[in-house]
N, C-alpha and C positions, 0 to 999 in steps of 0.2 A: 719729053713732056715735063711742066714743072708741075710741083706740089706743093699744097699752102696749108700749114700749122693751124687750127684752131683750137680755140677752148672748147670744150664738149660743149652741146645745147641738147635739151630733150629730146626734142626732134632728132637726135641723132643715137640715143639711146637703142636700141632695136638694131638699128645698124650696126653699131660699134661691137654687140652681142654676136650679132652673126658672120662679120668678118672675124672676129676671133675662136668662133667654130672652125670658121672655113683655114682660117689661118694654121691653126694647130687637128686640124683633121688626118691627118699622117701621124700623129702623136700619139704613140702609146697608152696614152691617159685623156679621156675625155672629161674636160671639166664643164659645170654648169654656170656658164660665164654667164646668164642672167642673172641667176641667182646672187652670183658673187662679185657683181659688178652695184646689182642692187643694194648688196648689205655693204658694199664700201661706200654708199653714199649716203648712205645712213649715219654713219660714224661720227661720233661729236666733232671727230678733227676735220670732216671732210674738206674739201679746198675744190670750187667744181674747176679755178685755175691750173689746177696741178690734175685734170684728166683731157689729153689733147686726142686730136685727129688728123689726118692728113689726106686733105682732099686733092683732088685730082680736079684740071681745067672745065669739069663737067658739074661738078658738084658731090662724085660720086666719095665717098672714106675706102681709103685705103690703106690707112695705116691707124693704129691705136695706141695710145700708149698710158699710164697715169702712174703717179706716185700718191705714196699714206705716209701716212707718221710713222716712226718705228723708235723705239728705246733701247736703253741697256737695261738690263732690271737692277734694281736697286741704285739706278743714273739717272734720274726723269731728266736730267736740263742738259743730258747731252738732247740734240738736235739731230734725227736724224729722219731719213726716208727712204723708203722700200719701194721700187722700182718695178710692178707686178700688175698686170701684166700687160706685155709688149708684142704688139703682134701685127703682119703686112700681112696682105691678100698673096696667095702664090705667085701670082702673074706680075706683081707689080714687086717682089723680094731683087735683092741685089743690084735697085738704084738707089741705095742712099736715105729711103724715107726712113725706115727705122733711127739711122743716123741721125736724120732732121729732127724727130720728135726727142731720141736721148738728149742732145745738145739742149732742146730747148726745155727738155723739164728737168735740167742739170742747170740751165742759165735761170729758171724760175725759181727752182728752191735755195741757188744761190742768194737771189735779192732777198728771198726771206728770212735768210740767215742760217741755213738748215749747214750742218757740219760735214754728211756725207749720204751720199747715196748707195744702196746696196741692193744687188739681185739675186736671185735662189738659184736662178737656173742659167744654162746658157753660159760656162766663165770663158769659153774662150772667145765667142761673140763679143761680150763685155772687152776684153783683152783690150782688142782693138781701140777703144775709146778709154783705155788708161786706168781700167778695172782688174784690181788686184783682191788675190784670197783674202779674203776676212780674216783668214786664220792668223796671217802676218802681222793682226793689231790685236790678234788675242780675242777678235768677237768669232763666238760659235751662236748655233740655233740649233733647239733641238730638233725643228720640223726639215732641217736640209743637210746634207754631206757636209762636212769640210771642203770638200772637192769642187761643192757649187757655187759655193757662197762666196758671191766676190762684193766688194766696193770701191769707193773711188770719193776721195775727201775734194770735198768743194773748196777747201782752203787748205794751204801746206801745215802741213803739221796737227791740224783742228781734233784729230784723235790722239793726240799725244796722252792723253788724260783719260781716255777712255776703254775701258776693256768688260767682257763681260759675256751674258744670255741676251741675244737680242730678240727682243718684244715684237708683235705687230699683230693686225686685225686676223681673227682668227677665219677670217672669208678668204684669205690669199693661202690656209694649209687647204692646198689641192683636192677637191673631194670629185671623185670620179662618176659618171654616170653609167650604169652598169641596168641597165631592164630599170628595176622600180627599186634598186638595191644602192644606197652610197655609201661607201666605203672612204675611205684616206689612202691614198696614192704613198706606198714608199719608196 
């Protein structure tokens, strides 16, 4: 079966919510992906080009993905984006759509110029697509491992200059749903 890219549209809001429940429901950590789907588009930076979908011959989303702004602190004109969160429907994992929507919001923020893309979670997933530890350019966070935190420069070299605490919307530090109680996931 093939799968086709788009740019989010409201109408798909809802959707995009509930397949990234359904997605990460085996997950240890449940997040409130309405919520934090919401407040990322709130955001001064938002871009609704850089939140895709991946539909299926039906019309149905089966895959989601979107990128935010992210900084070094005390570096604002480095260029960078945070890759959060990424997620296929069970049934439809292990053809390639995850793949399809990296590539294309790795080929999106490259026309915008952005320097490098980075993920919390998942490094060896990342791997695959030419995703290396943060730690190796010298960027940490404090909201994730060393162990998690991979990225992947849109241009050779484009962090050569660059090192540091990397920045990002505070909707992407994982807050758990827990009864009526949320907490921060470490």
């Amino acid at each position: 079966m093939s799968y086709t890219i788009h740019t989010i549209e409201s109408a798909d809001y809802q959707a995009a919510a509930e397949l990234l429940k359904a997605a990460f429901a085996s997950s240890k950590k449940t997040i409130d992906f309405d919520d934090q789907l919401a407040t990322l588009r709130l955001e001064r930076t938002y871009l609704p080009t850089f939140e895709l979908v991946s539909k299926d011959a039906y019309d149905n989303i089966v895959g989601y993905g979107t990128i935010s702004d992210a900084y070094i602190q005390g570096q604002p004109t480095a260029k960078l984006a945070i890759l959060n969160p990424l997620g296929v429907l069970p049934d439809f994992q292990k053809q390639g759509i995850g793949r399809q929507l990296v590539d294309e919001l790795e080929h999106r923020a490259f026309v915008r110029g952005y320097q490098a893309i980075l993920t919390t979670d998942c490094p060896d997933y990342f791997a695959l697509f030419g995703y290396d530890l943060a730690d190796h350019f010298d960027i940490r966070d404090a909201q994730t491992a060393a162990s998690k935190l991979s990225l992947r420069e849109l241009r050779p070299g484009a962090l050569r200059h660059t090192a540091g605490l990397l920045m990002y919307s505070p909707a992407l530090n994982h807050k758990t749903v827990d009864d009526k109680n949320i907490d921060t996931v470490e």
